[in-house]
C-alpha positions as CSV (number, residue, x, y, z in Angstrom):
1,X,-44.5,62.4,-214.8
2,X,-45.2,63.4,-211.5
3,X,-41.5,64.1,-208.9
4,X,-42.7,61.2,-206.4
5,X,-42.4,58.5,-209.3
6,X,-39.2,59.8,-210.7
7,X,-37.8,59.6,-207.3
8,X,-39.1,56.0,-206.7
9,X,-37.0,55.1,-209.9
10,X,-33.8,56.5,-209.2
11,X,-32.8,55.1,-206.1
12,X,-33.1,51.6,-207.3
13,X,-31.2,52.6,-210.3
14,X,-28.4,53.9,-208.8
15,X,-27.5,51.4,-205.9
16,X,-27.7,48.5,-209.3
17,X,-25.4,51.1,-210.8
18,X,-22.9,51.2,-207.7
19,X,-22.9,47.5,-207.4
20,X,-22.2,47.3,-211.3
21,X,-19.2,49.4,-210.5
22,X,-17.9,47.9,-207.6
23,X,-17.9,44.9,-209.7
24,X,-15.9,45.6,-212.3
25,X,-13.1,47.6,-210.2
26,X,-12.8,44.5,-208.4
27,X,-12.3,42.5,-211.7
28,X,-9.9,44.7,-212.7
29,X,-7.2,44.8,-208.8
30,X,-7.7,40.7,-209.4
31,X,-4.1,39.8,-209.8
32,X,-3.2,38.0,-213.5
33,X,-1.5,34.6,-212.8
34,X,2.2,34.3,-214.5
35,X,3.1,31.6,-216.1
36,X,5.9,29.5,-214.5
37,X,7.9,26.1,-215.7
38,X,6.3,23.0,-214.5
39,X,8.4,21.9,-211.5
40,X,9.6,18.2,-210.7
41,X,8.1,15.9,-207.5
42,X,10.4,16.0,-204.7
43,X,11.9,12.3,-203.9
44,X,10.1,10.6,-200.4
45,X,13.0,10.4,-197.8
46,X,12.9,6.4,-197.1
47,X,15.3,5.0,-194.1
48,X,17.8,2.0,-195.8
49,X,19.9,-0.4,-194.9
50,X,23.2,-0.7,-196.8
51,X,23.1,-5.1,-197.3
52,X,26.3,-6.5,-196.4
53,X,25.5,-10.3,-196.7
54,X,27.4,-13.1,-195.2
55,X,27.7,-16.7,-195.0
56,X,25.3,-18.0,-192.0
57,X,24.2,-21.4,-190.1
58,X,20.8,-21.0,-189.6
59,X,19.4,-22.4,-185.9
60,X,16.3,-23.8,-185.9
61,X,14.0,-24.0,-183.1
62,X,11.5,-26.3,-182.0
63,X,10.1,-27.5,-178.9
64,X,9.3,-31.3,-177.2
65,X,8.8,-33.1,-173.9
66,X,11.4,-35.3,-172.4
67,X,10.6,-39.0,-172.5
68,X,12.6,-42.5,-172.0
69,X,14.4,-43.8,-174.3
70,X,13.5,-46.9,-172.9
71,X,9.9,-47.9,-170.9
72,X,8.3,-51.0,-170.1
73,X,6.5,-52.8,-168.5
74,X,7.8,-55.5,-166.1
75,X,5.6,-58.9,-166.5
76,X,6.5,-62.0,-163.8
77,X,7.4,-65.1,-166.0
78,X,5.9,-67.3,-163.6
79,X,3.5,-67.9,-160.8
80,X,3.3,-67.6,-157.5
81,X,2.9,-65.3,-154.3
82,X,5.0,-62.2,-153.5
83,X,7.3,-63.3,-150.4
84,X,10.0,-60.1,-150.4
85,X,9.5,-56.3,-152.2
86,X,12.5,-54.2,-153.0
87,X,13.0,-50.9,-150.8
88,X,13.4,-49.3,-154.3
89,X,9.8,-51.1,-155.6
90,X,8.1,-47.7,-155.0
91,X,6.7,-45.3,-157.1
92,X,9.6,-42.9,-158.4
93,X,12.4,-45.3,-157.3
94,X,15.6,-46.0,-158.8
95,X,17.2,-49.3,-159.3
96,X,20.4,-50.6,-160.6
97,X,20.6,-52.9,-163.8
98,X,19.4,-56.7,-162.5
99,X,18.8,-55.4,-159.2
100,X,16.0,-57.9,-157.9
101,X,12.8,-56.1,-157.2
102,X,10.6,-58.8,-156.7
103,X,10.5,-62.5,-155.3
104,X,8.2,-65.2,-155.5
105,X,7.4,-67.8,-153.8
106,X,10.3,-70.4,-155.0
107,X,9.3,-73.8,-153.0
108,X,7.3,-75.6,-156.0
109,X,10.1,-74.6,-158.4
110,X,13.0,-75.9,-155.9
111,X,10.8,-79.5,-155.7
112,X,10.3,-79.1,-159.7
113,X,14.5,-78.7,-160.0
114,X,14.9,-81.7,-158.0
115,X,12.1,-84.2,-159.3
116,X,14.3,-83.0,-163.1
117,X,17.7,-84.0,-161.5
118,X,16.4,-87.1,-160.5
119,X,15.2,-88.0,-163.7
120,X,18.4,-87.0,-165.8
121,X,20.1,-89.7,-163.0
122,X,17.6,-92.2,-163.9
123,X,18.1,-91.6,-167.9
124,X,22.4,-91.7,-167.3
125,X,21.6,-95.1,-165.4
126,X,19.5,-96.3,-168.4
127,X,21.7,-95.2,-170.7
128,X,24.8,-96.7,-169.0
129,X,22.5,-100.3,-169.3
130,X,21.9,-99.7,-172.9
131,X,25.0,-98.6,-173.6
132,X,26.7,-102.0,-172.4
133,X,23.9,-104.3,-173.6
134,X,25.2,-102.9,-177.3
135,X,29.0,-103.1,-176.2
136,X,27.9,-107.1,-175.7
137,X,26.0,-107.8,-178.3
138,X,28.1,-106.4,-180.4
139,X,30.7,-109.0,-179.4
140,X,28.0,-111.8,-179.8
141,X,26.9,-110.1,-183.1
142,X,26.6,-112.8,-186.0
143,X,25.4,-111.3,-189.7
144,X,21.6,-111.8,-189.9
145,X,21.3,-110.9,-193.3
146,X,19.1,-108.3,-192.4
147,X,19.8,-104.6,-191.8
148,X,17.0,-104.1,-189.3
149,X,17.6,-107.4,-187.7
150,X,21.5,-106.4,-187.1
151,X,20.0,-102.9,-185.6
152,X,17.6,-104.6,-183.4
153,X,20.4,-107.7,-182.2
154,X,23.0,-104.9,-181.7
155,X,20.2,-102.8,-179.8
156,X,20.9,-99.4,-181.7
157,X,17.6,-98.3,-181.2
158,X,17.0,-99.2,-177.7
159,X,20.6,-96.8,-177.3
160,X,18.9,-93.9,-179.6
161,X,16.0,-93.7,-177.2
162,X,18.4,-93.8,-173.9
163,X,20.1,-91.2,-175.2
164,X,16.6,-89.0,-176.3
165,X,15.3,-89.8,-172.9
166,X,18.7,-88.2,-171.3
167,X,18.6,-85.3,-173.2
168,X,14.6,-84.7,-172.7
169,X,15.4,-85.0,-169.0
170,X,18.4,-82.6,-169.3
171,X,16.2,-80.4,-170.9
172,X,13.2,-80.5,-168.3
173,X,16.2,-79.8,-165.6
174,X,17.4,-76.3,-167.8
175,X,13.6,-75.2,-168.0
176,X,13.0,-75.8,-164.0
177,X,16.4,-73.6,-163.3
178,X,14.9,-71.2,-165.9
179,X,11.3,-70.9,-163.5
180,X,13.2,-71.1,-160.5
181,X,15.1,-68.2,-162.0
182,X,12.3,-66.8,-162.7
183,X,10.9,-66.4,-159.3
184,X,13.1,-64.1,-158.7
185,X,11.7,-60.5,-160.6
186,X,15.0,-58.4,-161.9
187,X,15.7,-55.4,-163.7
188,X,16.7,-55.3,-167.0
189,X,18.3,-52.0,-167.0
190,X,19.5,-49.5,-164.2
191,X,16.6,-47.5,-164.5
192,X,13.3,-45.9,-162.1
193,X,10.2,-46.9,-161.3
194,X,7.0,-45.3,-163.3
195,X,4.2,-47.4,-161.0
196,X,4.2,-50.2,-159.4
197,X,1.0,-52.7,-159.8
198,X,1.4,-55.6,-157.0
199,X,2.3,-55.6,-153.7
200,X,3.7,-58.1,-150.6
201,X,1.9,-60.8,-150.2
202,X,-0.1,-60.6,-154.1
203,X,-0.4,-64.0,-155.5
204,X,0.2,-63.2,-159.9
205,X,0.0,-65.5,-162.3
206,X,2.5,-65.5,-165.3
207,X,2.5,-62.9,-167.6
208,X,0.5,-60.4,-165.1
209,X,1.9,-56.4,-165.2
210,X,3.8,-56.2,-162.0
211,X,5.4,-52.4,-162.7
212,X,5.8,-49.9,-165.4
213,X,9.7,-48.7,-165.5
214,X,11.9,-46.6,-167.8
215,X,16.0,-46.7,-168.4
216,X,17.2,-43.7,-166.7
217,X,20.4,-43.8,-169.2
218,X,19.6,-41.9,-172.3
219,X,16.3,-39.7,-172.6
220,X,14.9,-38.8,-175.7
221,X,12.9,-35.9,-177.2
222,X,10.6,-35.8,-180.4
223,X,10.8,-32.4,-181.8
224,X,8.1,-31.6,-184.4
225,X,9.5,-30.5,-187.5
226,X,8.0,-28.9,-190.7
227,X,8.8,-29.3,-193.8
228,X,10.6,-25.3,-194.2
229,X,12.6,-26.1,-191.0
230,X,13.5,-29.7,-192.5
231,X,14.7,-28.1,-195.7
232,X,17.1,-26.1,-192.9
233,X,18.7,-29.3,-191.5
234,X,20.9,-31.9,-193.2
235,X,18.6,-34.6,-191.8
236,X,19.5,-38.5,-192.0
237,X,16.3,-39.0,-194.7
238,X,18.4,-41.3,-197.3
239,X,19.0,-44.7,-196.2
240,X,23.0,-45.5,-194.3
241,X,23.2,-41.1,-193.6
242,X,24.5,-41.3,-190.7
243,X,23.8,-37.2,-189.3
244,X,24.8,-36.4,-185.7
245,X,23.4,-32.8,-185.7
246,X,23.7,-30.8,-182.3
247,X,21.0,-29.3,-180.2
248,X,21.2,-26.8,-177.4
249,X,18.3,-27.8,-174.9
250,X,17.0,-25.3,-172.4
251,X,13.9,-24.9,-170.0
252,X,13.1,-22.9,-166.8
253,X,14.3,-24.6,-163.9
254,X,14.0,-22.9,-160.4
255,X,13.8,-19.6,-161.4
256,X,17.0,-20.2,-163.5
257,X,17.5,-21.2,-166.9
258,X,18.9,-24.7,-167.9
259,X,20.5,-25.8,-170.9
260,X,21.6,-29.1,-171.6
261,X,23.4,-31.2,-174.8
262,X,21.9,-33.6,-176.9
263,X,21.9,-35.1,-180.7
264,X,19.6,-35.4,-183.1
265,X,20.4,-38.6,-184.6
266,X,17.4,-39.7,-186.3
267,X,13.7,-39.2,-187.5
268,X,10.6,-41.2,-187.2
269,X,9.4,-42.9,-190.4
270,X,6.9,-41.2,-192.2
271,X,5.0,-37.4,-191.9
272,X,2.2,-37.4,-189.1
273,X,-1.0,-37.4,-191.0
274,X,-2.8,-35.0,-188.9
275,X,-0.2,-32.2,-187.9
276,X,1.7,-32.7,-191.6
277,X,5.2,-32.6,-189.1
278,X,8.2,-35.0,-189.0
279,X,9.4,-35.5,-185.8
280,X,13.1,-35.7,-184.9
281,X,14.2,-37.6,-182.5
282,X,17.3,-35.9,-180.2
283,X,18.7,-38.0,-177.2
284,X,20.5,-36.7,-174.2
285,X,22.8,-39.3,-172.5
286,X,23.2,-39.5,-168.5
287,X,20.6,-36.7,-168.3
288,X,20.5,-36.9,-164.7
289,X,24.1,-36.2,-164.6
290,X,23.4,-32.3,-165.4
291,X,22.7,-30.0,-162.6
292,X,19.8,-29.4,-162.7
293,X,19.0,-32.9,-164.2
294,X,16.7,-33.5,-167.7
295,X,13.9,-35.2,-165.7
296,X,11.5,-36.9,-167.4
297,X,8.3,-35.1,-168.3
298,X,10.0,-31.8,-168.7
299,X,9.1,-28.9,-171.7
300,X,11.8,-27.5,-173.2
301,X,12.9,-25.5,-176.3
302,X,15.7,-26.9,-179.0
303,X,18.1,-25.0,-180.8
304,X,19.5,-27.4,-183.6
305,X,22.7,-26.7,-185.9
306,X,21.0,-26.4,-189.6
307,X,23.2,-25.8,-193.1
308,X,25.3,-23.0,-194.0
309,X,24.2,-21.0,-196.0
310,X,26.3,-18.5,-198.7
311,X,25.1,-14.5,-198.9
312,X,22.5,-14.3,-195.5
313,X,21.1,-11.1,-194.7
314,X,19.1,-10.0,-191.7
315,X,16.4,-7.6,-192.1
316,X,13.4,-6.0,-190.2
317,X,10.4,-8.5,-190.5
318,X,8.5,-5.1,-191.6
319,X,11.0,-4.6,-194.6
320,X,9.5,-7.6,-196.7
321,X,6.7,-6.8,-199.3
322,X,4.7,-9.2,-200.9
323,X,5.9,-12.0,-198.2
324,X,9.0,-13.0,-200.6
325,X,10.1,-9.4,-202.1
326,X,12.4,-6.5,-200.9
327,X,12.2,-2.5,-202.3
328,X,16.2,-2.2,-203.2
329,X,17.9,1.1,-204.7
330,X,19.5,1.1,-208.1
331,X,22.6,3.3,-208.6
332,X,20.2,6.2,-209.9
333,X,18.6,5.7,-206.2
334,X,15.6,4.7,-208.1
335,X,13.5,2.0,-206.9
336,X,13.4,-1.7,-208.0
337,X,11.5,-4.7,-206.3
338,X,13.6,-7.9,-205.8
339,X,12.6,-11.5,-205.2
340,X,14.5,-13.0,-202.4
341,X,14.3,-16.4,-200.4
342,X,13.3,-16.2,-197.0
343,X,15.3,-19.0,-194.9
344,X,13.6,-18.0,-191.6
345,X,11.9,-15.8,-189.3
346,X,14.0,-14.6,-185.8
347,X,11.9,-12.5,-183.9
348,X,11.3,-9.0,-185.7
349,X,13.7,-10.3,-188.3
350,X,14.1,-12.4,-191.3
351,X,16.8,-13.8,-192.8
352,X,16.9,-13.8,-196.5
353,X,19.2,-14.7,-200.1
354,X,19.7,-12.9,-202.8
355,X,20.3,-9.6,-202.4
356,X,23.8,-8.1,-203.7
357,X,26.6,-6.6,-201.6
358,X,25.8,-2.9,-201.4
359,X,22.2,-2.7,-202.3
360,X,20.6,-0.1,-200.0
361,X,17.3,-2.4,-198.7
362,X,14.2,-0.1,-198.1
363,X,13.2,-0.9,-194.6
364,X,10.0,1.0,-194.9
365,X,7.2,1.7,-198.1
366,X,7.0,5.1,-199.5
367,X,3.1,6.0,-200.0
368,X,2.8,4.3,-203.3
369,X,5.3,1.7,-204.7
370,X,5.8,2.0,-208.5
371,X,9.2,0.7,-210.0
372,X,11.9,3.8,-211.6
373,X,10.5,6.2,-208.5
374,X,13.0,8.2,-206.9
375,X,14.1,8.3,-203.6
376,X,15.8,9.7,-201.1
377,X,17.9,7.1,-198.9
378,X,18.4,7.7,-195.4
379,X,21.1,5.9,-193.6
380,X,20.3,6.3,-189.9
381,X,23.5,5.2,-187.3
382,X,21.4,2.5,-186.0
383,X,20.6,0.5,-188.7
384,X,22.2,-2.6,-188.9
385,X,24.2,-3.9,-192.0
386,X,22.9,-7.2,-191.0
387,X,25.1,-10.1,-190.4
């Protein structure tokens, strides 16, 4: 075989020999694994609140708009034209309880009160004439043998219509001092005006809308309730449960926040179909009275006295899981998912039941939640026990 073939072969050969080498020595320096003991998990390190629960009366808030107890509107009884206007007959004005604020034109009702009084005069005087024609006849009476011939000789019914006629004419005299009364527009109540509709000089007939006004003496505010905050309050539902339940009332006044006092004393009858709320009614006497004063129209927030309940706990809002549940330690510090009930929400907290004195309360989730895990608790300064 000639040299230049040979030589063409061997190179090749030897470099695939090298790397065949190289190859194994490097199989051979590759460090054996040792076997070692299956090691345990290390436990997550979870922040926890130590539960000290404790018996609690729960506020509840709401929210409402002052109104009037009392509104309505002022209707004249009779007819007639407006002669004289209150200085307080203004939009926004105050008046005191039968304070006139109105009066009408009073001359046909003054002529109407006389013409009465002279009739009553002229039944007396005919009543008087009866009254002696029976007194006479009476003496002259002989037995008829007739019961409605006796009546008739001793003029019973001619003294039975006297006396109707006297008393019809007494009664048309009450009824003109009633109009002439009348003429004169009062208020029912001490109380402001909401509008006025008439004016000097107006002629109205009976039963026209003169003003709209409102009793400045107790205000009232419907607070919509639903049915979790009404299972917080001990409200009068059942029929002669008398409940006086206080409420806090506060708005922004000024630049300054007001508060007032008021009682819930009642609710309205039945659940409002669209908003599924019950509204409770709270009243504020003298609301005026306050500095600032409740003025009517105003927004503000309620804080009501609920129940007392046993074993509360406040938590972070984050802590809950599954809306209802908490992640509590056992004595092993392993984990275990309790049901609670959640009375309310506060802010970034909740107030719950049903955890136990001294259960550390996971206030956040390890990666994965599985019951029996392990962890590690970590009771930072700043947590709160929660009472």
């Amino acid at each position: 075989m000639p040299k230049a073939v040979i030589k063409n072969w061997i190179i090749p050969l030897s470099i695939l020999l090298g790397a065949i080498i190289v190859v194994m020595l490097l199989a051979a320096a590759k460090p054996v694994p040792q076997p070692q003991m299956p090691g345990t998990e290390q436990a997550p390190k979870i922040p926890v609140q130590v539960a000290d629960p404790q018996p609690r009366q729960i506020q509840v808030y709401a929210q409402g708009t002052v109104q009037p107890k009392t509104e309505i509107t002022l209707t004249a009884e009779v007819s007639g034209q407006v002669v004289a206007v209150s200085e307080n007959f203004v939009d926004g004005g105050f008046f005191e309880q039968g304070e006139p604020l109105l009066q009408l034109d009073d001359r046909d009702y003054r002529i109407a009160v006389t013409q009465a009084r002279s009739r009553v005069a002229e039944a007396e005087k005919t009543l008087a004439m009866e009254s002696g024609q029976a007194r006479q006849a009476k003496r002259e009476w002989r037995d008829l043998g007739n019961t409605e011939g006796n009546a008739l000789f001793l003029r019973e019914p001619q003294l039975k219509a006297a006396k109707a006629a006297l008393a019809a004419a007494e009664a048309d005299l009450q009824q003109a001092l009633i109009n002439l009364e009348r003429t004169s527009i009062r208020a029912p109540f001490a109380g402001r005006v909401r509008q006025t509709e008439v004016d000097l000089g107006q002629y109205v007939s009976a039963g026209t809308q003169v003003a709209a006004i409102f009793d400045i003496g107790i205000a009232e505010i419907r607070l919509p309730l639903t049915a979790d905050q009404t299972a917080l309050l001990e409200l009068p539902l059942q029929p002669n449960q008398q409940v006086r339940l206080p409420v806090t009332l506060s708005a922004w006044v000024g630049g300054e926040q007001a508060t007032w006092q008021g009682w819930l004393l009642r609710t309205e009858a039945s659940i409002d179909t669209r908003s599924r709320v019950l509204y409770g009614i709270v009243e504020v006497s003298e609301p005026l009275a306050y500095q600032p004063p409740m003025v009517t129209g105003l927004f503000v927030q309620a804080e009501i006295a609920g129940k007392t309940f046993q074993n509360v706990l406040s938590v972070p809002r984050s802590a809950l899981y599954e809306k209802n549940r908490l992640l509590v330690l056992d004595d092993q510090q392993q984990l275990q998912i309790v049901t609670v009930q959640v009375l309310q929400f506060s802010g970034e907290q909740a107030l719950v039941t049903g955890i136990e004195q001294g259960k550390q309360v996971l206030l956040e989730r390890p990666g994965y939640v599985i019951e029996g895990m392990s962890i590690e608790p970590v009771i930072s300064s700043d947590v709160a026990t929660g009472q």
